[in-house]
C-alpha positions as CSV (number, residue, x, y, z in Angstrom):
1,X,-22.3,-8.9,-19.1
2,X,-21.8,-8.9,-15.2
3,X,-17.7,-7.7,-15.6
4,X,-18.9,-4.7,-18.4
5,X,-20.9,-2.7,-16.0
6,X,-18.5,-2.6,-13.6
7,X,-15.0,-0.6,-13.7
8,X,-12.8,-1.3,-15.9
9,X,-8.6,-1.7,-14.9
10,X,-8.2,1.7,-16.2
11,X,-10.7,3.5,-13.6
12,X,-9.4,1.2,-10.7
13,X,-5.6,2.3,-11.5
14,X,-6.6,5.6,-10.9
15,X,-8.4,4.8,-7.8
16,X,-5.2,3.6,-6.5
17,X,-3.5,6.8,-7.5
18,X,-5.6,8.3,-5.4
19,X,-3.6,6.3,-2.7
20,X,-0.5,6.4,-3.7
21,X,0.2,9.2,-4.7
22,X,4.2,9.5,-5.5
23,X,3.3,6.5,-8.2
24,X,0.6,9.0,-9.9
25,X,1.3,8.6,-13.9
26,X,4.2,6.4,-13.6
27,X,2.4,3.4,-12.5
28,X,-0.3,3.5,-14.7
29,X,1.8,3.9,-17.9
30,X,3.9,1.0,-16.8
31,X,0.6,-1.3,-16.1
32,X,-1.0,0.1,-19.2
33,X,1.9,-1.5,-21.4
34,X,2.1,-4.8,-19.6
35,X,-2.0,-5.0,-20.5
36,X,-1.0,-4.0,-24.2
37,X,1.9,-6.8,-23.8
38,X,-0.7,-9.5,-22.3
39,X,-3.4,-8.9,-24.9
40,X,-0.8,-9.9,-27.6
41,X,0.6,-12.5,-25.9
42,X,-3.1,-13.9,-25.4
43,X,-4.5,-13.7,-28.9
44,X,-1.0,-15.8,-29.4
45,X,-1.8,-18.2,-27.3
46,X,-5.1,-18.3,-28.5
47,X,-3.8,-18.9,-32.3
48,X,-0.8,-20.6,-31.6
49,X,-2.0,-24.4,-33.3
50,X,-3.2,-22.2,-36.3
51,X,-0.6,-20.0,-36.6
52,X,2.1,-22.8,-36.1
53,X,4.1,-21.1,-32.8
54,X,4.0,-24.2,-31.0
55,X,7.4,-26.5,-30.0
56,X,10.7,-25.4,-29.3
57,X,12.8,-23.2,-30.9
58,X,15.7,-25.3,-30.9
59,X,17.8,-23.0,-27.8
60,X,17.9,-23.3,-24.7
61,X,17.4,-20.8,-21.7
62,X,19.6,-19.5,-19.0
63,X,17.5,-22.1,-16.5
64,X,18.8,-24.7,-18.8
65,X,15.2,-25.7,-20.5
66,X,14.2,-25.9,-24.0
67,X,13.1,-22.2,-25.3
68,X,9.3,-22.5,-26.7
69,X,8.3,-20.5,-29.5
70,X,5.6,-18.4,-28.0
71,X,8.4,-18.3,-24.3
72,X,10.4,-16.3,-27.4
73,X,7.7,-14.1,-28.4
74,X,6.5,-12.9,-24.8
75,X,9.6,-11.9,-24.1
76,X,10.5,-9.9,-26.8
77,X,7.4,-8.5,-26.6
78,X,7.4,-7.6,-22.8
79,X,11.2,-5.9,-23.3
80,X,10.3,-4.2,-26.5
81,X,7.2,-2.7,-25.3
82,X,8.1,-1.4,-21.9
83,X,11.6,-0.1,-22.2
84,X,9.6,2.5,-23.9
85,X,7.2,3.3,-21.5
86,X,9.4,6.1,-19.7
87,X,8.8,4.9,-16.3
88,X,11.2,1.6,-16.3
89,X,15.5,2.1,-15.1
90,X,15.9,-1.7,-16.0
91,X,14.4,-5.8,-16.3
92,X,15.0,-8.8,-15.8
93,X,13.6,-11.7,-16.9
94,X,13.9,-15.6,-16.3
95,X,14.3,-16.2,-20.1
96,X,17.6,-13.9,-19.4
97,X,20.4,-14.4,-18.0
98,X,21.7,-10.9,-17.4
99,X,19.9,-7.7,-16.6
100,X,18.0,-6.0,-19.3
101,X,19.2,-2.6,-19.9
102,X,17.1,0.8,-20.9
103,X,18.4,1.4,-24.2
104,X,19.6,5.4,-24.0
105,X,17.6,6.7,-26.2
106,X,14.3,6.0,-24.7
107,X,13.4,8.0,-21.1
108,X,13.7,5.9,-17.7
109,X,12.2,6.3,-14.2
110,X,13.3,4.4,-10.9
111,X,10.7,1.4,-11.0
112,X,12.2,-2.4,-12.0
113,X,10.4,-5.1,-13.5
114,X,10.7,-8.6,-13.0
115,X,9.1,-11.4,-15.0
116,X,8.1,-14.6,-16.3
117,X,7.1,-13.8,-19.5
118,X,5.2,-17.4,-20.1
119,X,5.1,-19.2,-17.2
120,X,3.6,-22.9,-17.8
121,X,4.9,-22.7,-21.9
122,X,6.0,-26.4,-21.4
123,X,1.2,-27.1,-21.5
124,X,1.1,-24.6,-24.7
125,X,1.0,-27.9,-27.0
126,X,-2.3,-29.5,-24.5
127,X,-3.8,-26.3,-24.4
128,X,-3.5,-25.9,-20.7
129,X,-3.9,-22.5,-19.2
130,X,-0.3,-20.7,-18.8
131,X,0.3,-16.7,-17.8
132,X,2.5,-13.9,-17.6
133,X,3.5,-13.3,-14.1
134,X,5.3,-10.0,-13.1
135,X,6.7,-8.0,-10.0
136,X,7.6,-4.2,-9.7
137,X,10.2,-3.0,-7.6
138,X,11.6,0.2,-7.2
139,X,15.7,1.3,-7.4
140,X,17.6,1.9,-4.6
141,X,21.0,2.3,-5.6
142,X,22.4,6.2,-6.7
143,X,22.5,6.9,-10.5
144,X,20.8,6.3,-13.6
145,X,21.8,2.5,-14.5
146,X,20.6,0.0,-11.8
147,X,22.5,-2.5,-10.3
148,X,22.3,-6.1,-9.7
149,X,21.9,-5.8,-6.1
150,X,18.9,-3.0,-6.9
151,X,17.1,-6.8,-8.2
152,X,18.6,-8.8,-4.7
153,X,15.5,-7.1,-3.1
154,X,13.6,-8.7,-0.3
155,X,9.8,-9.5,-1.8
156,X,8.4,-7.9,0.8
157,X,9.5,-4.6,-1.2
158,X,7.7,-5.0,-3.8
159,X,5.7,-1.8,-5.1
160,X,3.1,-4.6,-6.9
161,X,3.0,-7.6,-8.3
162,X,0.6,-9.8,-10.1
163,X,0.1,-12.6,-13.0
164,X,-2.3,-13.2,-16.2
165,X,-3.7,-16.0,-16.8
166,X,-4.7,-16.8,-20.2
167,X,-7.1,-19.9,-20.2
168,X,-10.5,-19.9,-20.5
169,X,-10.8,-16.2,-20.5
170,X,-7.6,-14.2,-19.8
171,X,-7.4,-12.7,-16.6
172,X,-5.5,-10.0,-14.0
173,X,-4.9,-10.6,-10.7
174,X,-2.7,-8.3,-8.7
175,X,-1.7,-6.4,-5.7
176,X,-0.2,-3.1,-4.8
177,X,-0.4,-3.4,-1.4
178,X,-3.8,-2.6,-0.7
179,X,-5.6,-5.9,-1.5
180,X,-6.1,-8.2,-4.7
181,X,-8.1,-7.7,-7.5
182,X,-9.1,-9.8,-10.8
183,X,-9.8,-8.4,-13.9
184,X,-11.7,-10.1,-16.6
185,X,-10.9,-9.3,-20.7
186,X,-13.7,-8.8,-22.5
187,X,-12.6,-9.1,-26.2
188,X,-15.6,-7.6,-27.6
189,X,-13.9,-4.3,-26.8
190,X,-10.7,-5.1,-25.5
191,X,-10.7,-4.0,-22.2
192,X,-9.8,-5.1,-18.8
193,X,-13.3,-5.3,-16.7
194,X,-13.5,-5.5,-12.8
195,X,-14.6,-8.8,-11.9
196,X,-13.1,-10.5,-9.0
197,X,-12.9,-7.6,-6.7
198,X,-11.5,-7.9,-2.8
199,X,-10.4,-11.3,-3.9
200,X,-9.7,-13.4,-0.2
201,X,-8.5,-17.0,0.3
202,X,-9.7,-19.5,2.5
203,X,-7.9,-20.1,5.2
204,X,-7.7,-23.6,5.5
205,X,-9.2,-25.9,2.4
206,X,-9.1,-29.5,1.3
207,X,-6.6,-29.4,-1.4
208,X,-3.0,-29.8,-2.3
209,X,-1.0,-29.4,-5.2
210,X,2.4,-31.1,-5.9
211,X,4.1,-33.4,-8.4
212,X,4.3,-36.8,-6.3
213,X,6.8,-37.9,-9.1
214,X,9.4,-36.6,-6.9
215,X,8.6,-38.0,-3.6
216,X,11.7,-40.1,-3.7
217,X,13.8,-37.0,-4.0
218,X,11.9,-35.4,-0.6
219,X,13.1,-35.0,3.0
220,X,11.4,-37.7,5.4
221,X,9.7,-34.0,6.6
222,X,8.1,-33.5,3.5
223,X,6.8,-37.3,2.7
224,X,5.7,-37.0,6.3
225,X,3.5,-34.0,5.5
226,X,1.9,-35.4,2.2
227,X,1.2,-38.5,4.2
228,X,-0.6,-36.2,6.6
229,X,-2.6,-34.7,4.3
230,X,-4.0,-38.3,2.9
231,X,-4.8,-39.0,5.9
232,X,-7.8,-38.0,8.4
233,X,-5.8,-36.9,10.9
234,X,-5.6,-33.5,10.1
235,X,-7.7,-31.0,11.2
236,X,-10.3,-31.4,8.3
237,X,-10.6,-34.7,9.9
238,X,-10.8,-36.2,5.9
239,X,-8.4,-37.0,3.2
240,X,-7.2,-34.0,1.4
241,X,-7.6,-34.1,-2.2
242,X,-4.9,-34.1,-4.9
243,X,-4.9,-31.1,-7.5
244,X,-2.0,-30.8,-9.9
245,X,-1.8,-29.0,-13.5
246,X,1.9,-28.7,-13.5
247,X,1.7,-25.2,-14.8
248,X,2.3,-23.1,-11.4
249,X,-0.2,-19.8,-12.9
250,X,-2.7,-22.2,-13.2
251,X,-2.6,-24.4,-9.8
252,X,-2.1,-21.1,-7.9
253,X,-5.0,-19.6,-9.4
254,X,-7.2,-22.5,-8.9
255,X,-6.2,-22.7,-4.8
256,X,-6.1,-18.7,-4.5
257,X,-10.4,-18.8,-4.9
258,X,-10.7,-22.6,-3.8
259,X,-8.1,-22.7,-1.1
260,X,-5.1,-25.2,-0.3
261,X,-1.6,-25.3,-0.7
262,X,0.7,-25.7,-3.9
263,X,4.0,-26.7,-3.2
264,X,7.4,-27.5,-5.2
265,X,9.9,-28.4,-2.1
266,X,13.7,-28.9,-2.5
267,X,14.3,-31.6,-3.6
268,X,17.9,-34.6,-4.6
269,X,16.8,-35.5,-8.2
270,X,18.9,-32.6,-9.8
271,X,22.0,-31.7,-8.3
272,X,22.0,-28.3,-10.1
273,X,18.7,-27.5,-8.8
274,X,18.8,-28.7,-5.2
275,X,15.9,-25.6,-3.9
276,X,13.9,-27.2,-6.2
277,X,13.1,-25.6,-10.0
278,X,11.3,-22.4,-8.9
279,X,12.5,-18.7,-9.4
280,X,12.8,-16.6,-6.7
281,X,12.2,-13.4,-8.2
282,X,10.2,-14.1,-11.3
283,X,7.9,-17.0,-10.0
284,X,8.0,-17.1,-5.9
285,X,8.1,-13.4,-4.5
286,X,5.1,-12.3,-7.1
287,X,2.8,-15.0,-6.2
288,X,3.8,-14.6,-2.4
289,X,3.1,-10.8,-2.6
290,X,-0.5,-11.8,-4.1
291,X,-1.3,-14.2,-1.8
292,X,-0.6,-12.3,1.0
293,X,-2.4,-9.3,0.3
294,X,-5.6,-12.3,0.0
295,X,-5.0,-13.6,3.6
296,X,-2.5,-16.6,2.6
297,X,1.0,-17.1,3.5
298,X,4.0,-18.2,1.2
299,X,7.0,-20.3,2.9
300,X,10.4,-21.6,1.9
301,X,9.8,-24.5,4.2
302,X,12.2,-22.4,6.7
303,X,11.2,-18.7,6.7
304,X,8.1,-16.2,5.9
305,X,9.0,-16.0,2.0
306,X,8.9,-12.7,1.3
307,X,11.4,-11.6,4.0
308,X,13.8,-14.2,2.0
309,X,16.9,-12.2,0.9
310,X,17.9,-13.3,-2.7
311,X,21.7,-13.5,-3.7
312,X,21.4,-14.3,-7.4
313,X,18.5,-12.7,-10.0
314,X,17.8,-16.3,-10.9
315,X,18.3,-18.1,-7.5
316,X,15.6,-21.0,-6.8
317,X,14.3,-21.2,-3.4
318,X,11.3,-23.8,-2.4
319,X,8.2,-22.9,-2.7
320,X,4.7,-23.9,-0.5
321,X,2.5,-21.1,-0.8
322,X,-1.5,-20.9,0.0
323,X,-4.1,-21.1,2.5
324,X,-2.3,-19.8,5.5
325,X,-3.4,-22.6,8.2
326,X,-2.1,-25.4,5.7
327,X,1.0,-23.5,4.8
328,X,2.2,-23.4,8.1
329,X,1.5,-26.9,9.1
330,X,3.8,-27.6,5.9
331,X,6.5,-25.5,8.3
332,X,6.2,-27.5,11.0
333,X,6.8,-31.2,9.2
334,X,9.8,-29.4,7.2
335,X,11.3,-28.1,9.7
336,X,10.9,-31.3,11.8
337,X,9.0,-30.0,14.7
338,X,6.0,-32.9,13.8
């Protein structure tokens, strides 16, 4: 009851406008079909044991995983329903492995959008919270069709960027530069209701999230800094405690409000993947942008993440993002300098 008497996403687009305005019109018919997108994809979700869209599909992706069903449906969905939107020049998305094109005969504008269109898919079958997790960017090349390097952007040139969650209730959390707001669905009428507003992690907290499966794949740095944190040598002066889901929506999410530090570091046991599994574009930049804009910091382990400059459209990087005290201790034992 709280969330419907405040404003709803619509209203709160429109505030931003007010502050931008060169995105007036464009931005909130591109945000308007991602909701349209997400509220699908939820009541999906929300069906899938009954409606039998769980497991794979039998392909596999360009990131060399097993395609799920409902990973298939988000995003067809996403592509179908914003190349239509008239605001959009081009996509990409991690379940592609080339850029996704405007097809001519719908109208384009000079924003990109980035995503992961179900990030998390591999929990659908143990009905653990998963999301959609998106960035906008805009075109800097000349002409009509963008190019790849119009995707190589730094993330800290993002326009906005931001992620649903669908678990318990499906949410919106994102940024355009100007602080981070969540936004709670109320089914009952289908709309997006202001509820988390001026959202602002902790600075320091108690937590960290990691699989510890791979700690024989980790630099000495990294074992090193996990040790730390089990310890009560830190500053806490007590053991930190150990939160993983394994879906990365849902473990930021949790440590965004809570506090504390996820991390996925590089790592030996693949020597395909040797940044770790971890999209720079789709997965890191977005959630780095959001967690900025709440007080947190994002890190590759070497360098401030979103000044990271990306030379592939599905280049991994490592990933330790959260609570800006605890990220950069994480610097310090990766880079050695503890």
């Amino acid at each position: 009851m709280l969330a419907r008497k405040g404003i709803t996403l619509t209203q709160h687009i429109h505030e931003q406008e007010r502050l931008k305005p060169e995105a007036r019109g464009a931005f909130t018919a591109l945000v308007n079909e991602l909701v349209v997108a997400a509220k699908i994809i939820s009541r999906e979700v929300n069906q899938a044991g009954l409606a039998e869209s769980m497991g794979f599909t039998g392909d596999v992706n360009i990131q060399g995983e097993e395609v799920q069903k409902l990973d298939q449906f988000a995003n067809h969905l996403i592509c179908r329903r914003l190349e239509r939107c008239g605001v959009l020049c081009g996509m990409a998305s991690e379940e592609v492995a080339d850029i996704i094109e405007i097809p001519a005969r719908f109208e384009t504008g000079d924003y990109l959008l980035l995503f992961d269109p179900l990030d998390g898919s591999s929990n659908i079958d143990v009905n653990i919270s998963i999301g959609t997790i998106f960035s906008v960017i805009r075109k800097c090349s000349d002409g009509a069709t963008p190019l790849t390097s119009d995707f190589l952007q730094q993330g800290n040139e993002q326009v906005a960027a931001g992620y649903f969650l669908y678990g318990s209730s499906t949410m919106l959390v994102y940024t355009t530069g100007n602080g981070v707001n969540g936004f709670t669905l109320d089914p009952s009428v289908g709309e997006f209701f202001l509820s988390h507003p001026s959202i602002r992690t902790p600075e320091r907290a108690k937590i960290y999230s990691v699989n510890e499966g791979n700690w024989n794949y980790w630099s000495e740095g990294v074992r090193s800094y996990i040790n730390y944190l089990k310890g009560t040598h830190n500053p806490t002066g007590k053991a930190y405690s150990s939160r993983y889901v394994g879906s990365l929506v849902a473990d930021f999410h949790r440590n965004l409000f809570k506090g504390g530090i996820f991390m996925y570091p590089a790592d030996t046991k693949d020597p395909k993947k040797p940044f770790g599994k971890l999209r720079y574009l789709y997965e890191c930049a977005p959630l780095a942008f959001v967690v900025e804009q709440a007080g947190g910091y994002a890190s590759t382990g070497e360098e401030r993440l979103l000044d990271f400059e990306p030379q592939g459209i599905h280049q991994r990087v490592p990933l330790y993002i959260g609570s800006k005290l605890d990220v950069l201790e994480a610097e310090e034992f990766v880079q050695g300098k503890r």
